[in-house]
C-alpha positions in Angstrom: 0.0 0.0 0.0 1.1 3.4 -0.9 1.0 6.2 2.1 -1.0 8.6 0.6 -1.6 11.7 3.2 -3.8 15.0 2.3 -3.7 18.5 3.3 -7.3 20.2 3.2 -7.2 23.9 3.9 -10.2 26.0 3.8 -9.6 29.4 2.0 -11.5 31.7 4.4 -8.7 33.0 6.0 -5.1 33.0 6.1 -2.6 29.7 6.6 -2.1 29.8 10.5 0.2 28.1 12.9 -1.9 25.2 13.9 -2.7 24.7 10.1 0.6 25.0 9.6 1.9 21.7 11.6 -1.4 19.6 10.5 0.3 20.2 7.1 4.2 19.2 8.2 2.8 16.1 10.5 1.2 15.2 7.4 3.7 16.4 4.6 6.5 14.2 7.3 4.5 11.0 7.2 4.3 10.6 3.4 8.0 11.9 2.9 8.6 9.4 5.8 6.6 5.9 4.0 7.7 7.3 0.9 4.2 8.0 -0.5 2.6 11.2 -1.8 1.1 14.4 0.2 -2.1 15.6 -1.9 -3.3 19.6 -1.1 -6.4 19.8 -1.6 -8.6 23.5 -1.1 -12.0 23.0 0.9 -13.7 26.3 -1.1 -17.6 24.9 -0.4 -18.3 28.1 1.3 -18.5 30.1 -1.6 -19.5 33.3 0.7 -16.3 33.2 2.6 -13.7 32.0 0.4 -11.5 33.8 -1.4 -8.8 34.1 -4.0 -6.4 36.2 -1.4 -6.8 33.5 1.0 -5.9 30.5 -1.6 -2.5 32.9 -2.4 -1.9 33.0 0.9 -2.2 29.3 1.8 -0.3 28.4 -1.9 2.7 30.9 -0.8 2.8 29.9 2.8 3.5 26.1 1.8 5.8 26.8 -1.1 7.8 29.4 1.1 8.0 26.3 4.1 8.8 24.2 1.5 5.9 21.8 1.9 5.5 21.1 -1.5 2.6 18.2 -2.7 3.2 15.9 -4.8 -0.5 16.4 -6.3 -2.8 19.1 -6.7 -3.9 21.5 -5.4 -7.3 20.1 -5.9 -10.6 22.8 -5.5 -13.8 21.1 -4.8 -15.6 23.8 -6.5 -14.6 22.1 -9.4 -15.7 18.5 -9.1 -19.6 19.7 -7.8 -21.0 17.8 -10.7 -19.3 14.8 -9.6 -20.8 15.4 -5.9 -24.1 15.1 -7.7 -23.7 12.2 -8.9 -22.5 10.4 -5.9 -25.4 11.4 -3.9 -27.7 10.1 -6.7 -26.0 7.1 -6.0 -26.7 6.8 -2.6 -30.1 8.0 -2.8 -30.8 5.2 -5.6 -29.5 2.6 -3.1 -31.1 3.8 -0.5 -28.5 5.4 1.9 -30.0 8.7 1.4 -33.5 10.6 1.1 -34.6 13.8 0.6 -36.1 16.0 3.6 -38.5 18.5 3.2 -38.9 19.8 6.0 -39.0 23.9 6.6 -36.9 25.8 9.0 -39.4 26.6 11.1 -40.6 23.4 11.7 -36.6 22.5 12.4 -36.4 25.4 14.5 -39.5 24.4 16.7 -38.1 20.7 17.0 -34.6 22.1 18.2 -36.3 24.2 20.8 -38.5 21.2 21.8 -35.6 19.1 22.5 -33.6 21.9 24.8 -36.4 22.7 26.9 -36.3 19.0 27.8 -32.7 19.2 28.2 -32.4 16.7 25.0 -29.2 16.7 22.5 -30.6 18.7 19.5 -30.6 16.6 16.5 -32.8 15.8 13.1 -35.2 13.4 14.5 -35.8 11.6 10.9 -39.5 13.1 10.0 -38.9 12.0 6.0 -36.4 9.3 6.7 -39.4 7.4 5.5 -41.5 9.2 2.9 -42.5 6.6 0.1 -43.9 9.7 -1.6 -42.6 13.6 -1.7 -45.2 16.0 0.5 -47.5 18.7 -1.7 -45.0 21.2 -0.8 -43.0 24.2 -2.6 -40.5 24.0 0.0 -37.2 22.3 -2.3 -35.7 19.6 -0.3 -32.3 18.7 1.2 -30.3 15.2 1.2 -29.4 13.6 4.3 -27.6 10.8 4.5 -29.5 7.5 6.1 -27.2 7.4 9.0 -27.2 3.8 11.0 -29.8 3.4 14.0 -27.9 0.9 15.5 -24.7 -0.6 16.4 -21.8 1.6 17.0 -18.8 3.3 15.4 -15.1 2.9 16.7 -12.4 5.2 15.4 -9.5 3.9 15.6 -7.1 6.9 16.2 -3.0 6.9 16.0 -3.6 9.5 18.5 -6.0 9.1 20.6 -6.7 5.3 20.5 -9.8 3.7 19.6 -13.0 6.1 20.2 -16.5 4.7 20.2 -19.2 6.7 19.2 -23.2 5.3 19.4 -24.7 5.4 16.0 -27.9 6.6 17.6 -26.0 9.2 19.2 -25.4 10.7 15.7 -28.3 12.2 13.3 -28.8 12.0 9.5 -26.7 14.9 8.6 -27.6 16.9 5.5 -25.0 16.2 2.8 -26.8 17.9 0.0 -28.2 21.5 0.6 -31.7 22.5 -1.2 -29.5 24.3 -3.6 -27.8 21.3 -4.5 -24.3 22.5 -3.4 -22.8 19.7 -1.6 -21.9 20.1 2.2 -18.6 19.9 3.8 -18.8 16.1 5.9 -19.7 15.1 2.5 -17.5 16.4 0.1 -14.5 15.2 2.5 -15.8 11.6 2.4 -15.8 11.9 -1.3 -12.8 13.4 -1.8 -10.8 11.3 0.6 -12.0 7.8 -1.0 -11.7 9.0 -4.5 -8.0 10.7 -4.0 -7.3 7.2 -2.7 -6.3 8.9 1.1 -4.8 5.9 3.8 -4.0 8.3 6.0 -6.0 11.3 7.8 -4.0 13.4 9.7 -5.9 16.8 11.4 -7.2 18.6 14.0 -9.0 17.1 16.7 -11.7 19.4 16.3 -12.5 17.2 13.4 -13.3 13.9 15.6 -16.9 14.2 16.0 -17.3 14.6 12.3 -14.9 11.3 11.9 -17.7 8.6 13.1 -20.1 10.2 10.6 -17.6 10.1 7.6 -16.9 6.4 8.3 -20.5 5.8 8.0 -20.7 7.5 4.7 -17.4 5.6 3.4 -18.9 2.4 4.2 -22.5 3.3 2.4 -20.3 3.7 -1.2 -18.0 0.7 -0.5 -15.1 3.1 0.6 -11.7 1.7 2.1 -11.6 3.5 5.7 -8.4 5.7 6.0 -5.9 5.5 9.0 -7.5 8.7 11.2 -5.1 10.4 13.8 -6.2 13.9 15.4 -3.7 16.1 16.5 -4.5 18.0 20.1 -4.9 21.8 19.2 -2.3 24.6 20.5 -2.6 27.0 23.1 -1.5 30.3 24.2 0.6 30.7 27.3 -2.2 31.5 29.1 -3.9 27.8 28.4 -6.7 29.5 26.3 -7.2 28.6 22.3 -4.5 29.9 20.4 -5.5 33.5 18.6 -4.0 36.5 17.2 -2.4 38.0 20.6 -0.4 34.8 21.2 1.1 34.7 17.3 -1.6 32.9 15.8 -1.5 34.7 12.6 -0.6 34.4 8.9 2.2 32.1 8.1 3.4 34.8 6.0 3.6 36.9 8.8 6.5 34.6 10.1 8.1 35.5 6.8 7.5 39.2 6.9 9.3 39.1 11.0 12.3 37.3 9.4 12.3 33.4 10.5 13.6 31.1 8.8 11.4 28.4 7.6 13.6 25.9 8.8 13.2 27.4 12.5 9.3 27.7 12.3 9.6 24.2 10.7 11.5 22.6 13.3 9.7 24.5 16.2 6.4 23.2 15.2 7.5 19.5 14.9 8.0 19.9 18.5 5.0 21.6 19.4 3.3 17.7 20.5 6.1 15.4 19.3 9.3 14.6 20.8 12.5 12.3 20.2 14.3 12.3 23.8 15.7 15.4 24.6 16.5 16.5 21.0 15.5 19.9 20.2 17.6 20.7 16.9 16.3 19.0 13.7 17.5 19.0 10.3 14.8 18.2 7.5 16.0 14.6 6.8 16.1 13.9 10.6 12.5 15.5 10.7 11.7 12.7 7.7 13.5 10.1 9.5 12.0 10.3 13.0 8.5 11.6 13.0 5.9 9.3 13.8 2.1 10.2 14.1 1.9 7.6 17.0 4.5 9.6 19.1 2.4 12.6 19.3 1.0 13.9 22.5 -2.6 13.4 23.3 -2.7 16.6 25.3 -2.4 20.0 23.9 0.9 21.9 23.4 1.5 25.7 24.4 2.8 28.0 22.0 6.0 29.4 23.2 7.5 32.8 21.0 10.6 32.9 22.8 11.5 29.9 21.9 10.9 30.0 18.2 13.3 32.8 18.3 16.0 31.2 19.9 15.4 28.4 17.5 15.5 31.0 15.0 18.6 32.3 15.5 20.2 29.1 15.7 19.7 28.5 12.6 20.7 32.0 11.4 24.1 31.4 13.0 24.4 27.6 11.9 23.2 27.0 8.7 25.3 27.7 5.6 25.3 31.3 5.0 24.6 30.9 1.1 21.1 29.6 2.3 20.2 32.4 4.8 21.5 34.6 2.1 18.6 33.8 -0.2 16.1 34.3 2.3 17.9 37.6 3.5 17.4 38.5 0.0 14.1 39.1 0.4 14.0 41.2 3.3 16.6 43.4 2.3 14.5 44.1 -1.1 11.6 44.9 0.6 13.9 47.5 2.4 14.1 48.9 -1.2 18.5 48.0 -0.6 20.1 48.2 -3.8 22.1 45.2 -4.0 24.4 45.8 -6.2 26.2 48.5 -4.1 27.4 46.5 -1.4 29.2 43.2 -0.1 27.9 39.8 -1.2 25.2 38.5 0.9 26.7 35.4 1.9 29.4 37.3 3.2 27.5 39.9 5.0 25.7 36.8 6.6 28.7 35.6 8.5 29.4 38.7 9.7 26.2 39.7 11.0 24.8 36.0 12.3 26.0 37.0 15.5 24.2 39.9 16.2 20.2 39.3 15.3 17.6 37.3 15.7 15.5 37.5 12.7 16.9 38.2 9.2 14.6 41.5 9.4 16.5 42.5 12.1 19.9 41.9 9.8 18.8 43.4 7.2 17.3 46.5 9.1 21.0 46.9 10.7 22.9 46.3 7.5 21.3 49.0 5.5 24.1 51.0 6.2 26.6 48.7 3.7 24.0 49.8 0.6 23.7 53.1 0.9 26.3 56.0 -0.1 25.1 58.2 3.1 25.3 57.0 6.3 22.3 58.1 8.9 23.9 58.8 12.2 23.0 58.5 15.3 23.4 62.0 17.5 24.2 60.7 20.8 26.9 58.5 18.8 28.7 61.6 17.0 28.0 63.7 20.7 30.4 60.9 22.2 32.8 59.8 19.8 33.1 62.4 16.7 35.0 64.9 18.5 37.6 67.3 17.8 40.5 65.7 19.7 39.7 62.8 17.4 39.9 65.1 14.4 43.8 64.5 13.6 43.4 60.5 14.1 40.2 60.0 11.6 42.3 62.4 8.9 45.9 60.3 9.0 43.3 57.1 9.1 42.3 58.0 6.8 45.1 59.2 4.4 46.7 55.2 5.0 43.2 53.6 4.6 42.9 55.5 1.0 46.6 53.9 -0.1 46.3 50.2 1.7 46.0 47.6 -0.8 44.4 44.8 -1.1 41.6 45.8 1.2 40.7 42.5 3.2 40.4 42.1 6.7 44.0 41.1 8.4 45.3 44.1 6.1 42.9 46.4 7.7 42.9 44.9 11.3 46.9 45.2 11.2 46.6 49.0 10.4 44.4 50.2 12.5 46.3 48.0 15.6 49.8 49.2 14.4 48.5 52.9 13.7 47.1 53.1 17.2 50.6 51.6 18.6 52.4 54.7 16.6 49.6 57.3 18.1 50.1 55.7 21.5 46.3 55.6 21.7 44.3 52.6 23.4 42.8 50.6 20.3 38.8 51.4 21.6 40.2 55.2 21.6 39.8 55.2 17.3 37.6 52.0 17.0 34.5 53.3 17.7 35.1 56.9 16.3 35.8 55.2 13.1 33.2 52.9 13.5 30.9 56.0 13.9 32.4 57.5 11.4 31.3 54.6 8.8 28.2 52.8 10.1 26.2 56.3 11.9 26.4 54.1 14.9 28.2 52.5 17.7 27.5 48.8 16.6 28.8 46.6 14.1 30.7 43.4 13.1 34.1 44.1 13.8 35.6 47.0 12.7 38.0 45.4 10.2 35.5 43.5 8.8 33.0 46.0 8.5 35.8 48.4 6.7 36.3 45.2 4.2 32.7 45.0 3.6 31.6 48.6 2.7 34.6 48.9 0.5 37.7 51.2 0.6 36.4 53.9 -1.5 33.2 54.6 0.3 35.2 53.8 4.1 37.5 56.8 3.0 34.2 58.4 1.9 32.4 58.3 4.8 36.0 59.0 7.1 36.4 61.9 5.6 32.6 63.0 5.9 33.3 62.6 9.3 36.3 64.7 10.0 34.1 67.6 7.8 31.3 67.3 10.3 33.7 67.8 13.6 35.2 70.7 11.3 
């Protein structure tokens, strides 16, 4: 048997975090069984969906790297074919047409809750031979069992029993004819040949009814495992104010996918006291029947300092491409300044986020520096006036410009001045960045570039003037 896993999305909102793992637990068990992971977009509710909220869930997954190996399916698009499974299951009797009006639903519902009863469809055309005189056009429910029981088996959870009379004949067809969402996930699942479920357990009271459905057509039952849900710090739901939002936003705050990636594998799921995951380790060790049964807590601290771990570990070619990004949507031009890769491993040190590297690299990409008043107050002043200008003057004829070059100029030049080495570091680094912080100051030099160093020096020593 081929693993054949499914992620389902529905596109009335954007791709957040708990979406987010249900998609890498399920992405990691295909890559794991070597099978296939099929997206599929749950767009039923026509009212609510929209095209901004499929980018959103498309981009997300490509820019995590969760790519599928089929789709992305849109169930707007197979309707027709909805129809025709639910004439088949009203031709063999599995399903029947109801006719009855809202208020009539509405009075029965009210019925049952002043008697303290669940509130259910209690089957008033489950057994029409003939349709009412009515104008009212009906719905289809399906013919749920009256009897017996239904066990879900979970990879979770464990096996879950639910009573068949417990459970009501759920409408699968509206009066419109547009096809509900319990139903269009049983057809869907069967059809895209699914072995193994893997979401939310908010989903497990619809699970007992799906089986039902599955085993009206015939259907293969998938493997079913519901995740626990995530929380906030404060053990309430996970929303907005804890960081439930956009996976994009994630992007836009400068993580790595990698860190959000590896972060959310742990969010429920362990392997001893390992923290740090590579992708193939990821692959290799996740198992759906390891995950917790109990809910996991969303932690933001720690996602950073998985964050930058990564940013100070991984091969600086690959940050570089995502640091790319961020320092294009800072409007940097590129191509007047060091290579990124380089400015990587000299900056890995000192943020968290690649926003935050890109935000305090701006000043290698720009011909003027901003600076920083208190900075120049402190540092630029006159009795440093002679030592930027003779810095100056050697830094203009030192060739090659690299790092040692620099570092053993500005150490032997301070030696000749008799002058404590912090005494001209940080007015020159001033002098250069605008600010007090940087790399080191001979790397920093190397990476802006001996013309625009000298530049900015001399800038400098015109501004004491």
């Amino acid at each position: 048997m081929t693993v054949r896993t499914r992620f389902a999305p529905s596109p009335t909102g954007y791709l957040h975090i708990g979406g987010v793992r249900t998609a890498l637990f399920s992405w990691l068990y295909a890559r794991k069984h070597h099978g296939q992971f099929i997206l599929r977009i749950e767009d039923t509710d026509r009212e609510r969906s929209t095209e901004a909220s499929v980018d959103a869930i498309l981009q997300g997954l490509d820019w995590l790297g969760l790519h599928a190996d089929e789709g992305p399916f849109y169930q707007t698009h197979r309707f027709d074919h909805y129809k025709t499974v639910t004439q088949q299951l009203l031709d063999a009797g599995h399903a029947y047409h109801c006719y009855c009006s809202k208020e009539r639903l509405e009075n029965l519902r009210n019925q049952q809750l002043a008697t303290q009863q669940k509130p259910r469809y209690d089957g008033h055309c489950r057994h029409l031979k003939h349709p009412p005189a009515t104008d009212i056009p009906p719905v289809v429910r399906f013919k749920n069992p009256q009897a017996g029981e239904v066990v879900v088996r979970d990879l979770v959870k464990g096996p879950v029993i639910f009573n068949n009379q417990e459970l009501d004949d759920l409408i699968i067809a509206r009066s419109d004819g547009t096809p509900t969402y319990n139903f269009t996930v049983v057809v869907d699942d069967w059809e895209m040949r699914i072995t193994h479920v893997i979401r939310g357990d908010d989903h497990l009271n619809n699970t007992p009814r799906q089986i039902n459905i599955l085993q009206a057509l015939g259907a293969q039952l998938p493997e079913y495992a519901h995740v626990p849900m995530i929380l906030g710090s404060d053990g309430q739901r996970l929303s907005k104010r804890h960081g439930a939002v956009s996976v994009l936003n994630y992007q836009e705050a400068g993580y790595l996918p990698i860190a959000l990636l590896n972060y959310l594998i742990r969010l429920g799921w362990s392997h001893g006291d390992q923290e740090i995951f590579s992708l193939s380790e990821m692959i290799e060790l996740f198992d759906i029947k390891d995950v917790n049964k109990a809910p996991s807590t969303f932690n933001p601290e720690k996602l950073t300092w998985l964050n930058q771990h990564y940013l100070k570990n991984t091969d600086p070619v690959e940050v570089a491409q995502h640091l790319r990004w961020h320092c294009e949507q800072l409007s940097l031009d590129l191509s007047q300044g060091p290579s990124l890769p380089e400015l990587v491993k000299a900056q890995a040190e000192r943020a968290k986020t690649l926003r935050e590297m890109a935000l305090n690299s701006r000043y290698f990409f720009i011909e003027e520096v901003e600076f920083d008043p208190s900075a120049v107050q402190k540092h630029l002043t006159p009795e440093i006036l002679p030592l930027l200008t003779e810095l100056s003057n050697q830094f203009a004829q030192l060739i090659p410009w690299q790092p040692t070059n620099i570092h053993d100029l500005i150490h032997k030049f301070a030696t000749d001045q008799q002058v404590k080495l912090g005494k001209i570091a940080q007015p020159l680094r001033v002098a250069i960045t605008g600010s007090t912080v940087s790399p080191p100051i001979d790397v920093t030099l190397h990476l802006i570039g001996r013309e625009r160093a000298v530049r900015r020096i001399q800038k400098a020593v015109s501004l004491i003037s």
